[in-house]
VEXGUDREN-570949 format. One record per residue (C-alpha): x, y negated, z negated. Coordinates in pm, whole numbers, plus 32768, in hexadecimal, padded with zeros to 4 digits. Layout:
BEGIN
XYZ;...
//
This chain:
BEGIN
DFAED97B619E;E06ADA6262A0;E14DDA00639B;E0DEDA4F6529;E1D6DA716654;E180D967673E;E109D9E3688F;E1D3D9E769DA;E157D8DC6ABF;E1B1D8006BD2;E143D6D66B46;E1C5D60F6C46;E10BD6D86D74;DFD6D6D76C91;DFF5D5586C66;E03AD4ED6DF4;DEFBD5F96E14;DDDCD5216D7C;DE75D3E66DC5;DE8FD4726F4E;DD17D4E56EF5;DC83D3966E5A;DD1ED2BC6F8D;DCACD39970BD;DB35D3D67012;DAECD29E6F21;DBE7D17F6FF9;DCABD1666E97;DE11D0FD6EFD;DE73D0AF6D72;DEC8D20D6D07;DFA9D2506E28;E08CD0E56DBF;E0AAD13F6C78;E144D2946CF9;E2C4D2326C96;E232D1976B46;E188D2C76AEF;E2C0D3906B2E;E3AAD2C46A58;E290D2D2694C;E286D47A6973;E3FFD4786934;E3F3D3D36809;E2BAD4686762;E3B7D51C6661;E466D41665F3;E317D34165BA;E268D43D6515;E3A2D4746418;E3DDD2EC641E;E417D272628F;E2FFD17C6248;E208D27A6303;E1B6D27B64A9;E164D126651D;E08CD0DF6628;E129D048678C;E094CEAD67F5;DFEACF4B695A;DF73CE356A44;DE23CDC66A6B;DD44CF086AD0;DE79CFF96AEC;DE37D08E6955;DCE8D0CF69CF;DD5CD16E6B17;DE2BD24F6A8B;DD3BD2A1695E;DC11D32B6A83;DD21D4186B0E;DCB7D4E769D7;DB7FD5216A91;DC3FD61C6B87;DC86D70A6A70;DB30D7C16AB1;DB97D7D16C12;DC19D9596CCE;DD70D8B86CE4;DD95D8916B71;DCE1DA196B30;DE35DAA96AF9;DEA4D9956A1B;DD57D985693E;DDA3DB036907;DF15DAD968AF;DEEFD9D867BB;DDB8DAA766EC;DEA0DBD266F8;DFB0DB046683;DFDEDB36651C;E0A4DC1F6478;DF5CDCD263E8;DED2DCE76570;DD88DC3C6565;DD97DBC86427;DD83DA4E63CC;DEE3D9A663CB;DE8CD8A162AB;DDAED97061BC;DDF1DAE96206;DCCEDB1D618A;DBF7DB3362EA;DBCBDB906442;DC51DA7E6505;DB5ADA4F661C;DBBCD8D7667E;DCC3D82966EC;DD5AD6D2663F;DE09D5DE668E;DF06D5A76570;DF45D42065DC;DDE4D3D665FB;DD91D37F676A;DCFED22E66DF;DE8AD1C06680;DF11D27F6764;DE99D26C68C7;DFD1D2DB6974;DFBBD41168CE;DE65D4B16903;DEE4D5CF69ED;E059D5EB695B;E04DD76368FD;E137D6FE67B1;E022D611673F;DF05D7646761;DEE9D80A661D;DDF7D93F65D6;DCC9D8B764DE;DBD2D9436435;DA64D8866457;DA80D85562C9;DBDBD7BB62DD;DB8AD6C063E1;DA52D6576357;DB68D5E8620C;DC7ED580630A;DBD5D48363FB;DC91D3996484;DD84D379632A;DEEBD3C36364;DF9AD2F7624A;DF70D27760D3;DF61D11F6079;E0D1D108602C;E112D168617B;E1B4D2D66145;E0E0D3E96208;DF9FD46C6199;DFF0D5E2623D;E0FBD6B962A6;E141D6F663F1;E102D86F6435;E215D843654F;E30CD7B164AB;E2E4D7EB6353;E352D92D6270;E301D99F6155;E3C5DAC460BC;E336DBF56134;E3CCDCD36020;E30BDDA15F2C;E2D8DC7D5E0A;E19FDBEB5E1D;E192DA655E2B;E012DA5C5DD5;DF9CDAF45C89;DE64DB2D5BDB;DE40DB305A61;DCECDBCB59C4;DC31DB4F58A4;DAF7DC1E57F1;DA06DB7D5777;D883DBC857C7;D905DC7958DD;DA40DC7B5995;DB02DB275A3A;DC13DB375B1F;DCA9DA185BA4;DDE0D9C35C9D;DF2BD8EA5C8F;E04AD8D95D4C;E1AFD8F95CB7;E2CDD8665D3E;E3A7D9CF5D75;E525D9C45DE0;E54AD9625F68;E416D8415F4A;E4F9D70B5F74;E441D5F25EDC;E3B8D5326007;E302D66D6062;E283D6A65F20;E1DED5435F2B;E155D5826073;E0C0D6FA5FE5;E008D6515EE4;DF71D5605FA4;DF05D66860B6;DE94D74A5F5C;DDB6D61A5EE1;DD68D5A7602E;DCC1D6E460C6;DC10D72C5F69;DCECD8735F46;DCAAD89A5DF1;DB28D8A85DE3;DB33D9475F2C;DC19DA795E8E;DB61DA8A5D44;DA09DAA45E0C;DA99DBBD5EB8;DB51DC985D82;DA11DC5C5CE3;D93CDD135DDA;DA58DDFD5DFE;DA66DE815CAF;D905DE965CA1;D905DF765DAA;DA0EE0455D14;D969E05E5BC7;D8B4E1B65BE8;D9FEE2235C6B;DA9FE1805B15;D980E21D5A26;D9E4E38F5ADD;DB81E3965AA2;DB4DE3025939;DA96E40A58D3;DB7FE50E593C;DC52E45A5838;DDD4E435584B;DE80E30F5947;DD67E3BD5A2D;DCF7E2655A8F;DE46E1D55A78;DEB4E2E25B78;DDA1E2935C6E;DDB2E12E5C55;DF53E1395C95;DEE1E21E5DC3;DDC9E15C5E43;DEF1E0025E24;DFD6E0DE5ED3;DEF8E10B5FE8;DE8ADF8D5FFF;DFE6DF1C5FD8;E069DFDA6123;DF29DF7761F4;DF2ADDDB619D;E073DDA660F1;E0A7DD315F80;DFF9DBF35F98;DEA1DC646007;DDB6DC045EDC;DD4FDD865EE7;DEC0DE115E70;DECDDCEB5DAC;DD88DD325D20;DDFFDE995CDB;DF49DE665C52;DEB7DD915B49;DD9ADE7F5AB9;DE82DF8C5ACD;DF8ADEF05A15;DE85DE685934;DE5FDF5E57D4;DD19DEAD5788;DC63DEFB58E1;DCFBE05958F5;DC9BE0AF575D;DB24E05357AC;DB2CDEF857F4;DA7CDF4E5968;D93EDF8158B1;D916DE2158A0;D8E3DE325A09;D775DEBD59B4;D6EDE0225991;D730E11E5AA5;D633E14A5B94;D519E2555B43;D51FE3875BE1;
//
């Protein structure tokens, strides 16, 4: 849930490239007609993205959807290296999934699903860095039933990229130690992006996805735990503030891992001895 600087592209060249390509090797005249389309379609990918009532798909011709849909093919191609590397490095966290934040983005989506949206299958705007986890959730969906949009655009949308944290995790003890994740609607989330958040939140299974995560986290921090609480004092309050310090300048405030932090550390319960709940320390 980080927002990505689209790449620089010449969409246009890249476009008259494979159609130029698919009529001189394959005798395929239909992508080089629907040239002009195509264009008008590339300048208006903002507004349809951002359109109330959600992106619509255009009424193509027989066979022209399904044209434009194989150009997508071309992406794996040496003319598209530089853009397959641009859009992966992309996101503010470089590398980093643009939906989740959570994970290396090693793919490349298409945020109008090809299937819909033909026409743009090589539009650089459309090519969103992915992690293998979020696609597997994302598919081909792109809006809710209602018709409002089922992700934000890490192009076009912003979240505020201040210091208070929009996700937050709350901990309860019981046999051993829960954490789980929510999202709160801070000052600067308007409310149409706030719908669109949650549905992205639910949609990607954020929530079980962070909580798996914090889980293993803590339990690999819990020697570390065991050793500042017995030195006694806000010793392990101290290295816990340190340790969110640290997290917070690397992946920003909305990570799950400074989130994570920030709530044991502000948590009297965990910090007094509650962490024990996480299970002995490990033997020596």
């Amino acid at each position: 849930m980080i927002g990505a600087t689209k790449p620089n592209s010449d969409d246009a060249a890249n476009y008259a490239h494979v159609a130029a390509h698919r009529k001189k090797n394959y005798g395929e005249s239909l992508p080089v007609r629907l040239t002009p389309q195509v264009m008008i379609h590339y300048g208006s990918y903002g507004s349809r993205v951002m359109a109330a009532g959600g992106p619509q798909p255009h009424k193509f011709g027989a066979g022209e959807h399904d044209a434009l849909k194989e150009n997508a093919n071309f992406l794996t191609h040496v003319q598209f290296s530089d853009l397959r590397r641009d859009v992966i490095s992309a996101a503010v966290q470089k590398g980093r999934c643009a939906y989740c934040n959570q994970h290396d983005a090693g793919q490349v989506d298409h945020y109008l699903p090809k299937s819909k949206f033909g026409e743009y299958s090589i539009y650089s705007e459309n090519l969103v860095p992915i992690c293998s986890i979020c696609n597997l959730k994302k598919l081909n969906r792109y809006k809710c039933e209602k018709g409002e949009r089922l992700f934000l655009h890490p192009y076009f949308d912003r979240l505020p990229s201040g210091s208070v944290p929009f996700v937050k995790a709350t901990l309860t003890f019981a046999k051993s130690v829960i954490i789980k994740f929510e999202l709160v609607q801070i000052p600067g989330i308007g409310n149409d992006i706030w719908k669109i958040l949650r549905n992205q939140f639910e949609a990607l299974g954020l929530p079980a996805r962070y909580t798996l995560d914090a889980t293993r986290e803590m339990q690999s921090m819990k020697d570390a735990f065991y050793v500042y609480y017995s030195r006694g004092g806000d010793t392990l309050v101290d290295y816990i503030q340190v340790q969110l310090g640290t997290k917070s300048n690397a992946f920003g405030p909305n990570h799950w891992l400074p989130v994570m932090l920030k709530a044991i550390a502000e948590s009297k319960e965990f910090c007094s001895g509650g962490f024990k709940k996480l299970g002995p320390p490990t033997p020596i």
